[in-house]
N, C-alpha and C positions, 0 to 999 in steps of 0.2 A: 455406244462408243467404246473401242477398245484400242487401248495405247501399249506401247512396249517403253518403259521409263529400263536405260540403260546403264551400266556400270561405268565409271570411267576409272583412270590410271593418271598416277599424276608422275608425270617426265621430273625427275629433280623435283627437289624440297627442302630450302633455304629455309632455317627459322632464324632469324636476324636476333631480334629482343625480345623483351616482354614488354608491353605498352603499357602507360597508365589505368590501361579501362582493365588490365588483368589478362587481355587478352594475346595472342602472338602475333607479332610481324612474320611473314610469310611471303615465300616466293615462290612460285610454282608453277608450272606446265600441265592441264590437265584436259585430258582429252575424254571421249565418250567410245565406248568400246561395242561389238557387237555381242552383248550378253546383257537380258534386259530380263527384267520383271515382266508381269503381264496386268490391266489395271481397266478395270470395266467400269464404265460411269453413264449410270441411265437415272432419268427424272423418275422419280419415287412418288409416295403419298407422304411416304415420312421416311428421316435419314435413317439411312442403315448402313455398316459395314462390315464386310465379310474378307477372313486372310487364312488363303490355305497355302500348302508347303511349306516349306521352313517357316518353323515359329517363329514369332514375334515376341519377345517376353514386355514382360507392364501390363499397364492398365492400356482399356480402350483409347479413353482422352489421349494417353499421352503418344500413340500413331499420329509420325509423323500427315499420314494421310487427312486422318480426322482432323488435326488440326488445321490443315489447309486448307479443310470446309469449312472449318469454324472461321475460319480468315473470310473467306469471302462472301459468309451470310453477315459477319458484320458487317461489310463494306459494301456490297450489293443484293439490290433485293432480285434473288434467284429463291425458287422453290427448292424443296429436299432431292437428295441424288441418293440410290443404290451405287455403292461401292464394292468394288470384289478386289482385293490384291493377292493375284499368285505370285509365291516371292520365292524366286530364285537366286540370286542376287546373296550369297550368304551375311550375316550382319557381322558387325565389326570388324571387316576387311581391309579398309582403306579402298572400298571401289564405288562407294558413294552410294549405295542400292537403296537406302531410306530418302537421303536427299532428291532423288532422281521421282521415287516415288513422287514424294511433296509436290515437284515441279512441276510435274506430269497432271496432278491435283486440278493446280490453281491453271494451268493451261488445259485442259479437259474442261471444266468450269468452264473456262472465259468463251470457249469455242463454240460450248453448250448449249449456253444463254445469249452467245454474240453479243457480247459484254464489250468487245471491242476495245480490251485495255492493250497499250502499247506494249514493246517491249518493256520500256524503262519501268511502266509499271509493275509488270506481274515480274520483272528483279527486285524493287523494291520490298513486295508484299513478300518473294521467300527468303528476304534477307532476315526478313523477323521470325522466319524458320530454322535457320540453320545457314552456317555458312560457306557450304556445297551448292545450296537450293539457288543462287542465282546464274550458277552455272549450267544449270540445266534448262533453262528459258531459252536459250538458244542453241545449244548441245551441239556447239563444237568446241574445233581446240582453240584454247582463251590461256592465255597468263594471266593467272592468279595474284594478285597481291592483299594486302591490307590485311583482313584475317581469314582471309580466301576471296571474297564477296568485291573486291574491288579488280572488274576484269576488263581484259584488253584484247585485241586479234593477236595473233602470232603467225607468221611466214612458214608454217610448219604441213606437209604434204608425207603420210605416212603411207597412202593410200598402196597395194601391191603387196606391201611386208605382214607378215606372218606372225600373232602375238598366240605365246604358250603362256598360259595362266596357272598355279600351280595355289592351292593356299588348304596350308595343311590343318584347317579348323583352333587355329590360336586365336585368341579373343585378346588383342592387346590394347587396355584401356585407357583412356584419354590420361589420367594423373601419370600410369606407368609409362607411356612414352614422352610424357615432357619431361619427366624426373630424369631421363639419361639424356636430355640435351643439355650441349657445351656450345655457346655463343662461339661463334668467331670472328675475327675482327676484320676480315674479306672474305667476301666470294662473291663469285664474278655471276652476273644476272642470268636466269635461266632463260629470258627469252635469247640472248648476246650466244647462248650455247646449241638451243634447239635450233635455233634460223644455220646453223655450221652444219659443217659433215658430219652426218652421224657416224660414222668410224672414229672420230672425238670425243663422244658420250661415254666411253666406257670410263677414260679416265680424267674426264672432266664435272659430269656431270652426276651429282649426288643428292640423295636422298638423306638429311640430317637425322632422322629418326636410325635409319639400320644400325647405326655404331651398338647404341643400348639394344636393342630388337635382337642384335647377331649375339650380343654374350650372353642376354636373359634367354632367349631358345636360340641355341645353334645350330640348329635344322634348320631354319632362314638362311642361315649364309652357306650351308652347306646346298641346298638346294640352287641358290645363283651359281656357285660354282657348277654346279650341276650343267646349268643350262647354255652357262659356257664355254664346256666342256662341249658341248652338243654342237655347237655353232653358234650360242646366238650373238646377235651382232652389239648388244646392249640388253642386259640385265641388270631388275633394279626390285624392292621393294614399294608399296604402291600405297601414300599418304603415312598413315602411321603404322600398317600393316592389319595381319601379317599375311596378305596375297602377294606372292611374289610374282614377276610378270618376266617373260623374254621375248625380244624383239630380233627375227629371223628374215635373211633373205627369202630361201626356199621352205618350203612346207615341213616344217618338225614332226620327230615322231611323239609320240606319247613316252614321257621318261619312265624308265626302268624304278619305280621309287621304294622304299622299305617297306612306306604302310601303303594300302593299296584304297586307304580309305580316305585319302586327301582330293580334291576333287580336281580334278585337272582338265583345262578344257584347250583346245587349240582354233583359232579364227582367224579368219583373214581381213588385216583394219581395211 
């Protein structure tokens, strides 16, 4: 069995509060993009797994993959799997490429063994993965809320439009991007914006993280400008970064950029 576990982008990024559990209130738009991992899962003697391309840093256990097997050897009696993840998908981007992985896991699994778990369940079981993973059990675009994992449909049709992907290997990590948020006291719902014209995104719809993101590296905001410059129709930063993403009517070129080592990819959603 071989799956393509894909990237997504998240439209706007509302962080409301912090909650009692520690965690953040969150609002978001996040879609699944045509840039995917590659994720091979065949019945074994004994579990194994295997990740080439871009490293993985940690320990074994602590793959997001391997732990999704471990999820589901507790919960059902399935024999071992050989595992392979080519990972393209670079880590700590804000394009979900671990999570997607995981989903990919427990739904390769389920399909396996015809395990026959529902929707609701294999969101359940990646909710205790991570809080991307239950948006990838049905991989499409969904409003985000609660600490992402609480998701809903959205009236959103991107399909025709032209995304330029740009992410210039910053690693920006969970503590550093909540330390530069600044609660606000409104703003208006991202699904209330994505269901509108999107010739309204540009200056309605926001991504909370860029403010701190743009002054700690400001090759971030120099690159959206970039992309605006170019045409695009909506440029935006994508969860807590630092992939920057732009969304075009017609076909983009490849930006003219400083380093030439950033990895830049152009697809049609």
């Amino acid at each position: 069995m071989i799956l393509f576990p894909p990237a997504k982008i998240n439209l706007g990024l509302n962080v409301l509060h912090k909650r009692a559990d520690n965690y953040h209130e969150l609002d978001s738009c996040m879609i699944p993009i045509p840039f995917t991992d590659v994720l091979e899962i065949l019945p074994s003697k004994e579990f194994s797994f295997i990740q080439t391309g871009n490293s993985i840093p940690g320990q074994l256990e602590d793959n997001l993959c391997v732990k999704a097997y471990r999820l589901m050897v507790e919960n059902y009696s399935i024999s071992p799997v050989y595992i392979h993840l080519r990972k393209e998908i670079p880590m700590g981007a804000g394009l979900g490429g671990g999570s997607a992985d995981a989903a990919f896991v427990l739904k390769g699994i389920n399909d396996l063994y015809q395990l026959n778990c529902s929707i609701e369940e294999l969101q359940n079981h990646a909710a205790t993965l991570g809080s991307d993973c239950p948006f990838f059990i049905i991989n499409e675009a969904q409003i985000a809320q609660g600490r992402g994992e609480i998701l809903s449909s959205c009236n959103l049709n991107l399909k025709g439009y032209y995304l330029k992907i740009i992410n210039p290997g910053i690693h920006i990590g969970t503590k550093e991007a909540y330390d530069g948020i600044v609660f606000k006291e409104n703003s208006n719902s991202v699904k209330s914006i994505v269901e509108g014209p999107i010739l309204n995104w540009r200056e309605a719809l926001i991504n909370d993280f860029e403010k701190s993101a743009f002054a700690n590296h400001p090759v971030l905001a120099q690159i959206k400008e970039k992309m605006y410059s170019e045409g695009a129709i909506y440029a935006s930063m994508s969860g807590s970064g630092s992939t920057m993403y732009g969304i075009y009517w017609d076909e983009p070129k490849l930006s003219n950029l400083e380093k030439k080592d950033y990895l830049q990819l152009i697809v049609r959603i």
